[in-house]
Backbone as CSV, one residue per row, in Angstrom:
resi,resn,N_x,N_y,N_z,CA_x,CA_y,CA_z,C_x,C_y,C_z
1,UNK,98.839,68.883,161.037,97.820,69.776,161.565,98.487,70.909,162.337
2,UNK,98.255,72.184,162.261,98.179,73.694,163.102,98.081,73.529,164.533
3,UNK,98.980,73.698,165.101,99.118,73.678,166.827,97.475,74.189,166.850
4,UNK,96.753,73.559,167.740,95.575,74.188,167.933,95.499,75.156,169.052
5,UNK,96.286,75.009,170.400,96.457,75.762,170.982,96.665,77.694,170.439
6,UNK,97.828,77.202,169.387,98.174,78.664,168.700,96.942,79.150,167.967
7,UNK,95.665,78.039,167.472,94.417,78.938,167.261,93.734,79.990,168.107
8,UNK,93.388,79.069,169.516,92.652,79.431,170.215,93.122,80.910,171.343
9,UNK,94.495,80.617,171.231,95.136,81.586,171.725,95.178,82.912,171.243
10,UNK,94.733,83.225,169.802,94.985,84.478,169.175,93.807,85.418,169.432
11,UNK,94.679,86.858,169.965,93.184,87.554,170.831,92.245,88.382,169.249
12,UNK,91.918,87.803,168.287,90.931,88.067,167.736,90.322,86.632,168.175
13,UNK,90.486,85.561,167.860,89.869,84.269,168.354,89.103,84.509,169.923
14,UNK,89.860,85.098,171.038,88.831,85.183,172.302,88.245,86.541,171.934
15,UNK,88.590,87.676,171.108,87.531,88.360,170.887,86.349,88.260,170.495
16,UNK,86.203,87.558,169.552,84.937,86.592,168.830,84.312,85.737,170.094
17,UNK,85.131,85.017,170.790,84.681,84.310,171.655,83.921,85.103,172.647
18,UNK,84.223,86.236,172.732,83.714,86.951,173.965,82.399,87.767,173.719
19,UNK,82.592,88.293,172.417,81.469,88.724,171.802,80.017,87.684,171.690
20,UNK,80.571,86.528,171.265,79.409,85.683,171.093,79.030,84.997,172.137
21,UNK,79.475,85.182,173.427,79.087,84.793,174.739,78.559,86.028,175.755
22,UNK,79.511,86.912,175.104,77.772,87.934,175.903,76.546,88.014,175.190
23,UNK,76.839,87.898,174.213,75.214,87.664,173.215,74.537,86.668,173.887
24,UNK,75.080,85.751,173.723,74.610,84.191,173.951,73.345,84.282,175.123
25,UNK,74.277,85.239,176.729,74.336,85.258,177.687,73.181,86.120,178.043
26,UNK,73.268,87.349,177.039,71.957,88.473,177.109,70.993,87.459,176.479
27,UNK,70.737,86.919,175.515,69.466,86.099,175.216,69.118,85.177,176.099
28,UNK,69.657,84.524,176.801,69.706,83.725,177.432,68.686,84.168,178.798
29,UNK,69.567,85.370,179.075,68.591,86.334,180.197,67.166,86.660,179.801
30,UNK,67.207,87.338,178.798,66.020,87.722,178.300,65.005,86.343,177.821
31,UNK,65.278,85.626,177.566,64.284,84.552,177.112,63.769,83.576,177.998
32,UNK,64.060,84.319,179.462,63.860,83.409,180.599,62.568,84.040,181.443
33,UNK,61.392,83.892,181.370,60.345,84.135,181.921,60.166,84.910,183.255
34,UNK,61.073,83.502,183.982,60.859,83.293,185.440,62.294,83.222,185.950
35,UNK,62.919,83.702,186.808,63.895,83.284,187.559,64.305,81.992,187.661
36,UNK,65.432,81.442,187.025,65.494,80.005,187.513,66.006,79.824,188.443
37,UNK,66.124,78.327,189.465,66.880,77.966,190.548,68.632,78.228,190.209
38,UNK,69.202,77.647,191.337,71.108,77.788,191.522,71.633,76.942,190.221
39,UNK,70.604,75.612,190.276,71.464,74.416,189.350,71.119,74.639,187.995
40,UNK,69.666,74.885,187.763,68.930,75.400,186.234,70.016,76.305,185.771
41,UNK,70.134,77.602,186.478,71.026,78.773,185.959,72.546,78.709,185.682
42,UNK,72.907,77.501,186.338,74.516,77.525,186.001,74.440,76.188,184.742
43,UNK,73.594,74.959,185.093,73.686,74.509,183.358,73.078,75.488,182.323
44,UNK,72.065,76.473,182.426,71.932,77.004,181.284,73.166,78.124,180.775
45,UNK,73.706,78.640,181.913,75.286,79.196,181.541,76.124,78.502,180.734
46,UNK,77.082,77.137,181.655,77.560,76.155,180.616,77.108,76.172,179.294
47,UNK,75.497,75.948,179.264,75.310,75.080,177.352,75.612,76.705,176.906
48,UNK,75.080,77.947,177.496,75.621,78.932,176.309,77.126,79.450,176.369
49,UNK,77.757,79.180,177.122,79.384,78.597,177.153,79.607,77.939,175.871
50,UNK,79.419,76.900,175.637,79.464,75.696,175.443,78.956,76.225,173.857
51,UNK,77.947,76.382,173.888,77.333,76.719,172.256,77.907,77.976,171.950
52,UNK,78.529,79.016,172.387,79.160,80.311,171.693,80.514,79.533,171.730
53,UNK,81.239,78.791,172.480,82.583,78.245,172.066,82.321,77.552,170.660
54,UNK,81.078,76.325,170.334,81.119,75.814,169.100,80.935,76.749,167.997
55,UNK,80.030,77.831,168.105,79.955,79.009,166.818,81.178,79.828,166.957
56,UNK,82.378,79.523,167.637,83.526,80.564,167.437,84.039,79.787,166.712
57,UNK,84.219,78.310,166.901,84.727,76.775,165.564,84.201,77.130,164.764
58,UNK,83.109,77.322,164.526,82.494,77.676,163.004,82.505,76.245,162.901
59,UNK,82.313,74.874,163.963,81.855,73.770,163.312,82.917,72.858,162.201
60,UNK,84.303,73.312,162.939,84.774,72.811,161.832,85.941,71.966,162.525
61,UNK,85.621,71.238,163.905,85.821,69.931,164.684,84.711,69.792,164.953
62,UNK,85.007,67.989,165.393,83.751,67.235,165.718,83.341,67.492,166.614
63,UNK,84.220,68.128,167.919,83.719,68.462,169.114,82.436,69.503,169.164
64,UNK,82.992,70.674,168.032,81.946,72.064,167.936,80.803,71.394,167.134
65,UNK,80.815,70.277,166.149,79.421,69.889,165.427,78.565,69.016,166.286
66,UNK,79.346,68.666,167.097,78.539,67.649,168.197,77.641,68.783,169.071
67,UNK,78.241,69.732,170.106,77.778,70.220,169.879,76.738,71.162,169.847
68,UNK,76.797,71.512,168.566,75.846,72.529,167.917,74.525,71.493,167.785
69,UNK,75.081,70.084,167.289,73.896,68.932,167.652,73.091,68.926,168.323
70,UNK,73.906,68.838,169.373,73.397,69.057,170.714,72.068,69.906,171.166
71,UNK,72.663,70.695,170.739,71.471,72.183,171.267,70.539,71.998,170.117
72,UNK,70.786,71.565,168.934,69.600,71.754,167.858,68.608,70.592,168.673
73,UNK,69.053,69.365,168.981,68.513,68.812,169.488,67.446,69.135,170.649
74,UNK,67.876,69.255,171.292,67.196,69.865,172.483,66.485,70.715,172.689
75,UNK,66.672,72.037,171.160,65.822,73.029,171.167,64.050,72.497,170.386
76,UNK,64.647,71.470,169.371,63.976,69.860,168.675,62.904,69.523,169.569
77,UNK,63.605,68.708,170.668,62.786,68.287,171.581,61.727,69.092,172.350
78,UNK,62.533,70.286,172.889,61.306,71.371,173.547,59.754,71.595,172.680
79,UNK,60.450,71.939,171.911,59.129,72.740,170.886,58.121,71.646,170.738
80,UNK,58.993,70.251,170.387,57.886,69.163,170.064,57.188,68.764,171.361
81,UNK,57.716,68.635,172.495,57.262,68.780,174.126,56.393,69.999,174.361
82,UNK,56.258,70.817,173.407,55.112,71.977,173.916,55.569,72.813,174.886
83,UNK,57.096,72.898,175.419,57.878,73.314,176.787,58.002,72.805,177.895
84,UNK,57.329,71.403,177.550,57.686,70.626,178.720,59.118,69.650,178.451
85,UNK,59.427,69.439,179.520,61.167,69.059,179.842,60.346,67.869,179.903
86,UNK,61.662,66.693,179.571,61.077,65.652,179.664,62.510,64.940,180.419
87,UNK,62.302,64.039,181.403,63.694,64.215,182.588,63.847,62.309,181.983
88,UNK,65.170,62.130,182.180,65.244,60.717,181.914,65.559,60.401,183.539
89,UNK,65.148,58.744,183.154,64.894,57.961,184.569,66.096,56.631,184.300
90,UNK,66.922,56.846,185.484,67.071,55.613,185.888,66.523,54.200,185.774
91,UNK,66.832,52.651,185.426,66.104,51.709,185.169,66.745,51.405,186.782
92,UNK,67.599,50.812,187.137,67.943,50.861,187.893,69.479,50.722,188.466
93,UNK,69.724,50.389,189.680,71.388,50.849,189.980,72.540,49.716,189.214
94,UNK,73.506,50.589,188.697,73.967,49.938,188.724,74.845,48.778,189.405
95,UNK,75.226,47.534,188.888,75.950,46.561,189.579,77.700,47.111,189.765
96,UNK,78.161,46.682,191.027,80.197,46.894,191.055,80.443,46.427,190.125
97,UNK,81.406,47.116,189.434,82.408,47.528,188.590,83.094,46.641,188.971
98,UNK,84.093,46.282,187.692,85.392,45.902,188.187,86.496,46.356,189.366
99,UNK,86.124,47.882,188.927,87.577,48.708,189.780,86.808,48.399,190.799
100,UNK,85.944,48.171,191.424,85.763,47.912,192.757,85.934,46.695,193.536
101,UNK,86.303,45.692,192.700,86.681,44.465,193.342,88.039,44.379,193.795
102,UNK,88.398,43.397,194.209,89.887,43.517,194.998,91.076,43.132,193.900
103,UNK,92.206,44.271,193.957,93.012,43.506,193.253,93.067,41.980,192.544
104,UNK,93.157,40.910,194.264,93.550,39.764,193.251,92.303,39.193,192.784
105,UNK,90.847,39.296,192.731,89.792,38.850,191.578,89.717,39.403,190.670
106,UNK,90.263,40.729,190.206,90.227,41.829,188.784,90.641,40.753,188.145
107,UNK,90.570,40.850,186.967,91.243,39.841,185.769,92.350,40.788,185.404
108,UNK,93.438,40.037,185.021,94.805,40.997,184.389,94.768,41.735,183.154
109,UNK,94.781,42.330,183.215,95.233,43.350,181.975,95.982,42.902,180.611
110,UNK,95.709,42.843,179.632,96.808,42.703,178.690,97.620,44.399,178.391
111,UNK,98.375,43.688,177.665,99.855,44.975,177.546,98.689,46.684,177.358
112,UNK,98.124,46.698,176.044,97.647,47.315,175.606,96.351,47.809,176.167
113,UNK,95.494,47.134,176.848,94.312,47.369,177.336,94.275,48.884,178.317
114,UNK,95.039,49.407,179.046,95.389,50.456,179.607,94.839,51.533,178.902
115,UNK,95.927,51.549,177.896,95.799,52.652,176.633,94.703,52.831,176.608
116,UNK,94.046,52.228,175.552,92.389,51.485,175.168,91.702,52.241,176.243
117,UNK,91.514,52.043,177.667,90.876,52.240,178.314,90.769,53.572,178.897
118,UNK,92.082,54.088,178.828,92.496,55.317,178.741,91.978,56.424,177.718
119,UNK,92.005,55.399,176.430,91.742,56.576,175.190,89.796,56.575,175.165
120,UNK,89.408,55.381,175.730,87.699,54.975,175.792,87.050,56.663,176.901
121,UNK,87.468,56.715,177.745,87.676,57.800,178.648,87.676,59.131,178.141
122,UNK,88.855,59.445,177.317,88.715,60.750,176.465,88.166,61.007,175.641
123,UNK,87.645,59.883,174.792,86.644,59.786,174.070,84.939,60.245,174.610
124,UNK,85.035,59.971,175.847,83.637,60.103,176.479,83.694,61.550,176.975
125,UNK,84.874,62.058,176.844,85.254,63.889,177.758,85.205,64.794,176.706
126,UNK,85.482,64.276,175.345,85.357,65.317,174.252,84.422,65.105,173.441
127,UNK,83.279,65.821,173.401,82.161,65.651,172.583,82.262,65.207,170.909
128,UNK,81.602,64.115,170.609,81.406,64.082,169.407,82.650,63.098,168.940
129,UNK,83.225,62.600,169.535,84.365,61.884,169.695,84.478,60.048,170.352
130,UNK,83.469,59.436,169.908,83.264,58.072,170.719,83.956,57.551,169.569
131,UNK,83.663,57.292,168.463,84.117,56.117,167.454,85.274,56.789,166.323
132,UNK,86.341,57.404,167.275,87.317,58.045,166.204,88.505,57.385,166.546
133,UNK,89.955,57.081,165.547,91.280,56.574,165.429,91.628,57.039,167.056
134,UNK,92.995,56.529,167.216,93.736,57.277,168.175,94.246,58.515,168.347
135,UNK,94.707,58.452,167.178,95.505,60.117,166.455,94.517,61.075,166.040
136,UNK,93.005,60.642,165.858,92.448,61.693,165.260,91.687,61.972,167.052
137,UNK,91.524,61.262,167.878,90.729,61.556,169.090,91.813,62.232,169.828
138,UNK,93.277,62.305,170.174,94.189,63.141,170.761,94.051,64.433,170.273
139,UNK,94.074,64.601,168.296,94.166,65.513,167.964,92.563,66.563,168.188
140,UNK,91.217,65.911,168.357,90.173,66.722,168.695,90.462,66.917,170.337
141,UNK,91.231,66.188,171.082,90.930,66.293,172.566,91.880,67.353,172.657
142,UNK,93.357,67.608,172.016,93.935,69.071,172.076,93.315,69.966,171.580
143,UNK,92.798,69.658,170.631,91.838,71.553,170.323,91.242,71.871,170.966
144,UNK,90.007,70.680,171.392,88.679,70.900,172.483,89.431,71.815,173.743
145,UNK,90.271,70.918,174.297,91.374,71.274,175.772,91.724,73.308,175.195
146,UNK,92.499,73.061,174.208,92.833,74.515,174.282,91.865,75.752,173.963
147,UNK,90.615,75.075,173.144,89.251,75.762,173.201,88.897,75.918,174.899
148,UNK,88.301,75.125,175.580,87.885,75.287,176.919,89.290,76.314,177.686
149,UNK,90.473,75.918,177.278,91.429,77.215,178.366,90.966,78.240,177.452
150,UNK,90.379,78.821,176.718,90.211,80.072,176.656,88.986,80.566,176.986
151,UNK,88.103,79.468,176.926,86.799,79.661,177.297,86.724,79.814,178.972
152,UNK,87.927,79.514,179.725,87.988,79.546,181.301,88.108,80.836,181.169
153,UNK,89.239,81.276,180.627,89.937,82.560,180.208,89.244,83.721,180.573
154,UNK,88.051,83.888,179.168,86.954,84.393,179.077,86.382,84.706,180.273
155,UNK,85.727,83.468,180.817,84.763,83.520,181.941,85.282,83.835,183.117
156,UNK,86.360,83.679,182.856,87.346,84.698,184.303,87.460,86.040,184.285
157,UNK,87.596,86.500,183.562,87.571,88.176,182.652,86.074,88.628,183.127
158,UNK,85.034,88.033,182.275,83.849,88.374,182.604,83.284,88.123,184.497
159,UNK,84.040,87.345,184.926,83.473,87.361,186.315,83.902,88.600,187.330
160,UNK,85.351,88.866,186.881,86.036,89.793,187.487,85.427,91.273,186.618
161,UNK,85.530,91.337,185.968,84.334,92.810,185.617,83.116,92.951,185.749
162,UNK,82.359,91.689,186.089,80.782,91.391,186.598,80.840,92.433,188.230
163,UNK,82.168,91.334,189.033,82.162,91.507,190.377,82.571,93.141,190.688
164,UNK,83.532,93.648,189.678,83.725,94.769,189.854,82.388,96.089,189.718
165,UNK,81.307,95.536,188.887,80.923,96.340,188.511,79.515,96.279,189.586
166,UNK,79.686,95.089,190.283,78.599,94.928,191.564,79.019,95.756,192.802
167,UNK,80.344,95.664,192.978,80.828,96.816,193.891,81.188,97.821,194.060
168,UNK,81.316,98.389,192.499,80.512,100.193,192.068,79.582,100.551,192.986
169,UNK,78.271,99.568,192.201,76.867,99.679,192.805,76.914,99.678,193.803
170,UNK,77.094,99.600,195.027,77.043,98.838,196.240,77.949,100.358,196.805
171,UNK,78.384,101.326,196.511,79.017,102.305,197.132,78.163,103.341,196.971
């Protein structure tokens, strides 16, 4: 497989990226009625983060089809909700964990279990990625990883010409 890093790195790749996140970002604005709150407005940032990074994949890791899932989903759910959000609930708390018991009641580890538990973890950090090999979940968790550094990239660029262009105004 193609260093994925050396994909994501090539400035037609964050050009595309950048293009389809101010789009994303102007619809996003415009299709919003009402002012949302602090927390509404920064997850609806993320998912169009998040969904202009998967249409710069063109969908072609599991991370970007997950996803694009994702949002089809959800856009799924709204419409059939009539625009009402529908919030999931807690059943109730959970019970301590292992890691919270004391060293000597934990049960021991076998050799391998680490790993395992380690790779169960990255599996849960890179979308679309729960029931994949070892080698194929490293190899989506480096693309995803070098997708998101450019997507920081991006959103660093755009914050610093946002901020600049607020303190034009402001003179």
């Amino acid at each position: 497989m193609k260093n994925p890093r050396s994909r994501w790195r090539t400035a037609t790749q964050e050009r595309i990226y950048g293009q389809k996140l101010l789009q994303a970002l102007r619809s996003t604005k415009q299709a919003q009625s009402q002012p949302l709150k602090l927390m509404a407005r920064s997850r609806a940032i993320k998912d169009t983060a998040d969904l202009a990074l998967a249409l710069t994949a063109k969908g072609q890791n599991r991370w970007s089809r997950a996803i694009l899932l994702r949002q089809w989903q959800k856009r799924k759910s709204c419409l059939k909700a009539a625009g009402k959000m529908r919030r999931r609930t807690r059943v109730g708390k959970p019970g301590p964990g292992l890691w919270r018991m004391s060293p000597r009641l934990r049960p021991r580890r076998r050799k391998g279990e680490k790993v395992r538990e380690k790779l169960r973890v990255l599996s849960r950090l890179v979308p679309g990625s729960r029931r994949l090999s070892a080698l194929t979940l490293l190899e989506e968790a480096a693309d995803y990883a070098a997708a998101l550094e450019m997507q920081v990239k991006a959103m660093r660029t755009l914050a610093v010409l946002l901020s600049s262009n607020d303190s034009k105004s402001e003179c």
